[in-house]
C-alpha positions in Angstrom: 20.1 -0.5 11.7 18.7 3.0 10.5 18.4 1.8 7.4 16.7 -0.8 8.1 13.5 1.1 10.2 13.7 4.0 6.9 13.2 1.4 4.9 10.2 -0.3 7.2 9.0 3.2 7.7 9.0 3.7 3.8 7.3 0.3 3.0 4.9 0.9 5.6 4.1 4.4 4.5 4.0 3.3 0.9 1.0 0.3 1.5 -0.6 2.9 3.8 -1.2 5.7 1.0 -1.9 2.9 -1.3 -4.8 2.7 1.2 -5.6 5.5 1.7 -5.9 6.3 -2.1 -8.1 3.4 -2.3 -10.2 4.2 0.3 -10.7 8.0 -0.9 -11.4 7.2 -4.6 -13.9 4.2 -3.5 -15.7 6.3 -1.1 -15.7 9.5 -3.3 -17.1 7.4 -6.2 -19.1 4.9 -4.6 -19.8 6.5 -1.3 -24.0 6.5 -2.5 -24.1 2.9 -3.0 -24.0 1.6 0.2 -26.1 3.8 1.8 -29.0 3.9 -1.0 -28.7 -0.5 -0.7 -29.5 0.3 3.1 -31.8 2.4 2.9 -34.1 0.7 0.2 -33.9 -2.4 2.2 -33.9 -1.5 5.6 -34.8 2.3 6.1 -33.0 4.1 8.9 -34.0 1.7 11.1 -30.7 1.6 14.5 -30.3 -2.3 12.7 -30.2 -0.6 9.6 -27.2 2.0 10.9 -25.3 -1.2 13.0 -25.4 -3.1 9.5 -23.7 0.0 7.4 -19.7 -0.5 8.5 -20.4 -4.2 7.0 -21.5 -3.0 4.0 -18.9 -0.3 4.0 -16.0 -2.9 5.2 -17.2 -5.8 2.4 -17.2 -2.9 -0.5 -13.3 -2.4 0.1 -12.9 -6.1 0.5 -14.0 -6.5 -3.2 -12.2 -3.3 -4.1 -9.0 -4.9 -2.7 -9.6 -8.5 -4.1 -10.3 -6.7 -8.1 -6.6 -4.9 -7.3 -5.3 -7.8 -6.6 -6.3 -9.7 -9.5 -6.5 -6.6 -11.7 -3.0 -5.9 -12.0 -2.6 -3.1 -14.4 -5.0 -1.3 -13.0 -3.2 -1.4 -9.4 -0.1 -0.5 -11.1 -1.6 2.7 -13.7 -3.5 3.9 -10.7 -1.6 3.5 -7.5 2.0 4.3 -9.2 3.2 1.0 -8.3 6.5 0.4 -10.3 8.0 3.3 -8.3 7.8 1.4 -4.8 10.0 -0.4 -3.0 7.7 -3.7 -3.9 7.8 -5.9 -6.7 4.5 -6.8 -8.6 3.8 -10.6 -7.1 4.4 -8.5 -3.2 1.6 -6.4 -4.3 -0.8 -8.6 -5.5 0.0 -10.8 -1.9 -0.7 -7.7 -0.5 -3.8 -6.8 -1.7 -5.2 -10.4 -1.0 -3.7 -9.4 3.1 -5.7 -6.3 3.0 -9.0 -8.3 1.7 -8.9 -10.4 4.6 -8.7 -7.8 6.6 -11.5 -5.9 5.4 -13.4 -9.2 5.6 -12.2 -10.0 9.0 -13.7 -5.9 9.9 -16.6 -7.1 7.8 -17.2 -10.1 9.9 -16.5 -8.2 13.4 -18.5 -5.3 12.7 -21.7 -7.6 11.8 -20.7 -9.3 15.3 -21.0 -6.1 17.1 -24.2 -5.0 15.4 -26.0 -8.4 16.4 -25.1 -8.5 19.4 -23.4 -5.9 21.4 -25.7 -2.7 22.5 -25.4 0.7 20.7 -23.1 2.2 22.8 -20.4 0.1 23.0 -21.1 -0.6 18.9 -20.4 3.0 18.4 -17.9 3.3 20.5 -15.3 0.3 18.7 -16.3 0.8 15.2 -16.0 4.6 15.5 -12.4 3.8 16.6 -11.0 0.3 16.2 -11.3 0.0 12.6 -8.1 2.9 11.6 -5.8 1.4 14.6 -6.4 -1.9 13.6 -5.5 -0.6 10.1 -2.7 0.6 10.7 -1.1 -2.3 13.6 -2.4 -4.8 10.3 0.0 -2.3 8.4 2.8 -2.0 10.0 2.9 -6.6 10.2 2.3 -6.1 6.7 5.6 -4.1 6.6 7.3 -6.1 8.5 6.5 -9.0 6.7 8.0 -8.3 3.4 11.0 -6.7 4.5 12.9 -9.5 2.9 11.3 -8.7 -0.4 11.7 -4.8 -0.8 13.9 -4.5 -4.0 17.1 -3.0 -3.5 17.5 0.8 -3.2 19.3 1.0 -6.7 16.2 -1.0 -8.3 13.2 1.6 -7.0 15.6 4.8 -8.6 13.9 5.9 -12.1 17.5 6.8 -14.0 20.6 5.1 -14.2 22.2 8.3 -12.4 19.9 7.9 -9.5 21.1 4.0 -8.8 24.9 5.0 -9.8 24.4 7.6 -6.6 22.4 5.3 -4.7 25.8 2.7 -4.9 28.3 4.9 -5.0 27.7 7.7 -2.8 28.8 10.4 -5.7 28.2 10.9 -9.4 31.8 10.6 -9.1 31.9 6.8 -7.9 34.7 5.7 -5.4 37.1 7.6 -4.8 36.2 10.8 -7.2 36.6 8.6 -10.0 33.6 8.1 -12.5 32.6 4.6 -12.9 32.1 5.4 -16.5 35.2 7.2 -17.3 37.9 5.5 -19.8 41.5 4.6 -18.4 44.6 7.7 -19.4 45.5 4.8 -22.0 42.3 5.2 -23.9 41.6 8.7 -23.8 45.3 9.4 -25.5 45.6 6.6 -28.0 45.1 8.2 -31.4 45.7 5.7 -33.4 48.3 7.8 -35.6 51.6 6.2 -33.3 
């Protein structure tokens, strides 16, 4: 049973800094581009200000949707080979996390139409990063028939002969690798 939550809590934190990684480098890079679009066409207008998080939430949706797609980007980038995922999990993953950012998309332009500026500022100030993480954590939970097994996400073949055995002396202090008596003291001579 405690393996099984480690293992959740490591695929959950593993599609979370995936996120987050995504998130920092789009809005480092790209963090002008919304706002410039805004204000050419609408100023800083409070409609102009309401309509931003749908910018902001339809940006990641494509970011999300190109990672999907984009494979080897995804995988040079985000140090994907290394996680407890397999490639095809990934890329269903990705297309998860663009609904989501559509389905933000779609609620935040809901709340800017038609809910007053309070209680706007009030949910999309803090529902987006809970809802994140809930959307997460399903995510997680999700694929937990699809993690690959421990001995696949070690990088050497000592790692995955300690992940089975338990010692880099196998079973019972003897080396999986090890030859029988018989071999090591046949000579060949008689």
């Amino acid at each position: 049973m405690i393996t099984f939550f480690r293992r959740y809590a490591k695929a959950s934190l593993s599609i979370l800094w995936r996120v987050f990684q995504i998130v920092l480098i789009g809005g480092v890079i790209f963090n002008g581009a919304p706002d410039q679009i805004f204000q050419h066409f609408f100023g800083l207008t409070e409609f102009g200000i309401k309509l931003e998080p749908v910018l902001r939430a339809t940006y990641f949706a494509l970011i999300f949707l190109m990672l999907a797609f984009w494979r080897s980007l995804a995988r040079t980038i985000l140090f994907e080979k290394s996680s407890l995922f397999a490639d095809e999990v990934w890329r269903e993953i990705y297309l998860m996390l663009f609904a989501w950012a559509l389905v933000l998309a779609t609620l935040d332009a809901f709340l800017a139409l038609y809910a007053p500026t309070e209680i706007w500022l009030g949910i999309v100030r803090s529902t987006p990063f809970l809802l994140l993480l809930i959307y997460i954590f399903l995510i997680s939970f999700r694929y937990q028939g699809k993690l690959k097994p421990i001995a696949d996400v070690h990088a050497s073949p000592q790692d995955a002969e300690l992940a089975t055995y338990g010692s880099p002396m196998g079973i019972g202090g003897i080396a999986p690798s090890a030859k029988s008596g018989a071999d090591l003291h046949d000579s060949g001579d008689g």
